[in-house]
C-alpha positions in Angstrom: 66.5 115.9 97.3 65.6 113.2 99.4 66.4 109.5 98.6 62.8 108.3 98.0 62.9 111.2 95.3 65.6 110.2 93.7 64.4 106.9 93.6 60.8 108.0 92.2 62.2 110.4 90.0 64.6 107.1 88.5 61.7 105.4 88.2 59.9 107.8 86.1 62.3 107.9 83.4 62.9 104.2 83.3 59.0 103.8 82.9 59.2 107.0 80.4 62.3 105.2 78.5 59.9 101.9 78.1 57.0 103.7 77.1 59.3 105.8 74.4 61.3 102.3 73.1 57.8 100.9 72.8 55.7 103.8 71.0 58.4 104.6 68.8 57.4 108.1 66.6 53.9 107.9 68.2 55.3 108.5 71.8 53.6 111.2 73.8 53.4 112.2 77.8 50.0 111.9 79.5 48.4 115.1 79.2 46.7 117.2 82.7 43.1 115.6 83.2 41.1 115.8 85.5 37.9 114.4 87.5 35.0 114.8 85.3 36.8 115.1 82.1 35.6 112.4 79.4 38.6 110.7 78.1 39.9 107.8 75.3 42.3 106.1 76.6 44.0 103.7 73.8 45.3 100.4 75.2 47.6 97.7 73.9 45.5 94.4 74.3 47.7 91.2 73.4 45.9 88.4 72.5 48.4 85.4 71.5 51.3 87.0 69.5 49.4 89.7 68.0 48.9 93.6 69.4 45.8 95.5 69.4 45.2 98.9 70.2 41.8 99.1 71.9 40.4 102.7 73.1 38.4 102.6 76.2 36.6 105.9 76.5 34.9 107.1 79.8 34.5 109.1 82.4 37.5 109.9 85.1 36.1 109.3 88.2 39.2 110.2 90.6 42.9 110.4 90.6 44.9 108.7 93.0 48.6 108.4 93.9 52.0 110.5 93.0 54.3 110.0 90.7 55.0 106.4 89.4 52.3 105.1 91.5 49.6 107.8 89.9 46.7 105.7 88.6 43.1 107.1 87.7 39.2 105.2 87.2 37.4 105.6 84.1 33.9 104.4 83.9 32.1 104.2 80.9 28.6 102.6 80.2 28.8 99.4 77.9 25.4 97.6 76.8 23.7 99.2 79.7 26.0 97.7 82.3 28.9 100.1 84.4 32.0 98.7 83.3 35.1 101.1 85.3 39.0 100.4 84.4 41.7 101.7 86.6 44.6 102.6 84.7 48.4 103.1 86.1 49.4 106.8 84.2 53.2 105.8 83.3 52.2 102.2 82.1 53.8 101.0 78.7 50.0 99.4 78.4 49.1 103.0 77.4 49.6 104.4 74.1 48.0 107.7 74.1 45.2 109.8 75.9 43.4 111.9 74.7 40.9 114.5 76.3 37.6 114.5 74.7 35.6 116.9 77.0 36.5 118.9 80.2 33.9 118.4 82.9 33.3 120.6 85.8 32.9 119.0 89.3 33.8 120.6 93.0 34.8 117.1 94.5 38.0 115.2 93.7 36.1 111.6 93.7 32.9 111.1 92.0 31.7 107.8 93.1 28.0 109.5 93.3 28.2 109.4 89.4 27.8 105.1 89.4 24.2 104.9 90.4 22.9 107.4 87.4 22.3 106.9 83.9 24.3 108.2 81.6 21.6 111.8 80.9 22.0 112.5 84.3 26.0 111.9 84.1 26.2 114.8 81.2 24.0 117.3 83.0 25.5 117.0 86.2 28.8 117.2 84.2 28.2 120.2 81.9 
């Protein structure tokens, strides 16, 4: 094991260890999605001294990054406008995901998928 392993691997505990201390019961891993896959993610908004959960449900339009860095793009389409979100994977932010729908695609970004409406998004997808 190289050092820049050991060091990610660390780093993935610590951020696993926050995530846990902050969940409490509710604590679960990130489960395997993938591009194309329609997702809720629920996310801790703060807004003054009170917490929120708000659930942001979309699209995954790639994955990027390895380990701690790992982040993926939802897009989702709100009041007719594109609205996309990039989310870290191992952020505290996150309380759960969930998978709503597996998609089927052949490419691993699917940046093709912002200039259609959203029927031509769930054919393409199904």
């Amino acid at each position: 094991m190289t050092s820049l392993e050991y060091v990610n691997n660390l780093a993935m505990e610590r951020a696993k260890e926050l995530k846990k201390s902050k969940d409490g019961e509710n604590f679960s891993e990130a489960p395997d999605f993938r591009e194309g896959d329609t997702v809720i993610v629920a996310v801790r908004v703060v807004e003054g001294e009170k917490e929120r959960i708000q659930n942001f449900k979309g699209i995954v339009l790639g994955l990027r990054g390895s380990g701690i860095n790992k982040t993926f793009t939802i897009r989702k389409i709100s009041n007719g406008i594109g609205v996309e979100r990039v989310f870290p994977v191992n952020s505290p932010m996150i309380q759960s995901i969930t998978i709503e729908k597996h998609g089927r695609t052949r490419r691993a970004k699917l940046y093709y998928l912002r200039g259609m409406s959203e029927r031509r998004i769930r054919q393409k997808l199904s």
